[in-house]
N, C-alpha and C positions, 0 to 999 in steps of 0.2 A: 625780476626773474620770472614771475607769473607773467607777467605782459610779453617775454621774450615768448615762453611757452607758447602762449595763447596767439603767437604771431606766426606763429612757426606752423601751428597746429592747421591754421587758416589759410596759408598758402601750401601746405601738405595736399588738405582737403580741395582746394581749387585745381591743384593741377593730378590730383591723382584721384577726383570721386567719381568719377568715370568706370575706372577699373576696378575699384573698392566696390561701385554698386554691382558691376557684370560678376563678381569674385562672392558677394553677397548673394547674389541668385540664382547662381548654379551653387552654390552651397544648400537655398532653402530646394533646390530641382530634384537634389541628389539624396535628401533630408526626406524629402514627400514620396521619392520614388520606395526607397528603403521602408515606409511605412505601408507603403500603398502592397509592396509583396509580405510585409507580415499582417498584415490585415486581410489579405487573398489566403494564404496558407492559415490563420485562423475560421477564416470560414468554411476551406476545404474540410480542415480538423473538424469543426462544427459540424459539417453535413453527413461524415463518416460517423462521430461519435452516434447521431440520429439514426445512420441507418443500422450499428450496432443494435441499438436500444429497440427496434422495429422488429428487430428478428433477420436481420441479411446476417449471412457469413461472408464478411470481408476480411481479408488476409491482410495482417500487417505488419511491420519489420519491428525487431528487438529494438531499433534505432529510435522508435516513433517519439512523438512526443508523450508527455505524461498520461495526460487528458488522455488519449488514447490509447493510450498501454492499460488505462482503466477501463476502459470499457470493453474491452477487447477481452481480459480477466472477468468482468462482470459477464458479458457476452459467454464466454466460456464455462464459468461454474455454473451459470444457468442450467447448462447440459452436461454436468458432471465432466467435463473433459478435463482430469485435475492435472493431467502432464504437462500439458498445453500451457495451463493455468501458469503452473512451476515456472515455467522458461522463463514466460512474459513478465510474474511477478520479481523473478532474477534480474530480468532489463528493469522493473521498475525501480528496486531496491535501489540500480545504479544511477537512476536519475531526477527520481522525485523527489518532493519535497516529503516532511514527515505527514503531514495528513493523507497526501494521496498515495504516500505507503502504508498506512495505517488500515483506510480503506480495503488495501488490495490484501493485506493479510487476512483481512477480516473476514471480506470475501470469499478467499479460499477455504478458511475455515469454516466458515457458513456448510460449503461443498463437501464439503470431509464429514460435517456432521448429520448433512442430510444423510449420505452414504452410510454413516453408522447409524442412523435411526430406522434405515431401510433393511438392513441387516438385523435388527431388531425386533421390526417388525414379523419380519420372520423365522421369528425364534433364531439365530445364528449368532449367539454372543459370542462366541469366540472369535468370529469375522469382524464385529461392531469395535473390540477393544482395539484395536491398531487404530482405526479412523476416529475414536471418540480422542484418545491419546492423543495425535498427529493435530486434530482441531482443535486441542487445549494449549498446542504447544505453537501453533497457528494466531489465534488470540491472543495469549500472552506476547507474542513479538508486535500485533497490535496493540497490548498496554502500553507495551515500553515505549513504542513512536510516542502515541498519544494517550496519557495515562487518564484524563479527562474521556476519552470515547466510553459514553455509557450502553451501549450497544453490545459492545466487547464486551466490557463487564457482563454480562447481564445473562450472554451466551456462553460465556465462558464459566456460571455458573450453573450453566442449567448441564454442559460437557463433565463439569467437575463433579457433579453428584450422579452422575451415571456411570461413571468410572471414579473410583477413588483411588489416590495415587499412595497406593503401601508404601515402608521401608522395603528395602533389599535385604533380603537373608540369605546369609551365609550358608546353604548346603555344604554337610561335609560329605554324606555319603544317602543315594538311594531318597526314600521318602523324610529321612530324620533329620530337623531342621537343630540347629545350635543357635540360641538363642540368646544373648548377654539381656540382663533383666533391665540394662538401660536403655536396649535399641528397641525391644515391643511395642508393639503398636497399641494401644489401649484402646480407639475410639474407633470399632468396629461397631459396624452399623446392628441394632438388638442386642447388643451387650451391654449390662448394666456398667455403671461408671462406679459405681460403689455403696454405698450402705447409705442410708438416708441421715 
C-alpha cells in the first residue's frame, strides 16, 4: 500500500512539478508583495507618528490606525485641544488594544488636570472642580484597561486629593440639608475622627 502511494506520488510529481513549482511562486510573489505594502504603510505610519512628536499639525482620519490615533491625542492634549482629543480617543476606544487605550485615557486626563491646575493657579476653584472631577474619571477608565499603569495610579491620586469625592445629600428644601446618620460623611479633611 505505501509502495503504491509512493508510486503514485512519483509520477504525480514528474508530470505535474512544473506547474506545482510556477503555482508555488506566484504564491511566494503575491506573499512578498502583500508584505512589502504593509511594511510601506508602516513606515508612512512611522514617519507621521515622528512628525506628530516634532510639533507639525498633521490631520488624520477617525479610521487611522492605533499607533496613530495615539499620537495624534498626544499631539493634541499637548495643546489642550480636549474636544479634539474626545473624538479621536472615541475612534481609539473602537480599535485599540487595552494598552494603547489605556495610554490615551491617560493622556486626556493628564490635559483635564493640567486645565484644573491652571484654574487653580488662579484662584478659580470653582472652574478647577469640573476638570479635576472629568480627570479622575478619565484615569479611572485608564485603571480598568490596565489596572497595572502605575502612572495612572499615581495621578489619579494626586486628582483625588484635590478634589474629594463627597456622598450626595438629599436637599429637602433651600439651605437645610436631611441627613440619615448612616449616609455622613465622617472623614472630612481637619476634623477630628474621635476621642484618642
Amino acid at each position: 500500500m505505501i509502495d503504491r502511494l509512493r508510486k503514485r506520488a512519483v509520477v504525480f510529481w514528474r508530470e505535474q512539478h512544473s506547474a506545482l513549482l510556477v503555482a508555488l511562486l506566484l504564491t511566494l510573489a503575491v506573499a512578498t508583495g502583500f508584505e512589502l505594502v504593509a511594511w510601506r504603510r508602516a513606515l508612512a505610519t512611522n514617519d507621521t507618528i515622528e512628525l506628530l512628536r516634532t510639533g507639525h499639525d498633521i490631520q488624520i482620519d477617525a479610521d487611522a490606525r492605533p499607533e496613530l490615533l495615539l499620537a495624534r491625542i498626544a499631539f493634541l492634549t499637548k495643546r489642550d485641544e480636549l474636544d479634539q482629543s474626545r473624538g479621536l480617543l472615541e475612534a481609539l476606544d473602537r480599535v485599540g488594544d487595552t494598552q494603547t487605550r489605556a495610554r490615551g485615557h491617560y493622556l486626556l486626563a493628564n490635559a483635564l488636570l493640567r486645565v484644573a491646575l491652571a484654574h487653580i493657579e488662579r484662584s478659580e476653584l470653582e472652574a478647577a472642580a469640573p476638570f479635576v472631577n472629568l480627570s479622575k474619571r478619565e484615569y479611572r477608565r485608564a485603571l480598568q484597561l490596565d489596572p497595572e499603569f502605575w502612572d495612572a495610579k499615581y495621578n489619579f491620586d494626586v486628582a483625588a486629593r484635590l478634589v474629594r469625592d463627597f456622598p450626595d445629600f438629599e436637599r429637602t428644601s433651600g439651605d437645610e440639608l436631611s441627613a440619615d446618620p448612616k449616609k455622613l460623611w465622617t472623614d472630612i479633611p481637619g476634623k477630628p475622627k474621635g476621642l484618642p
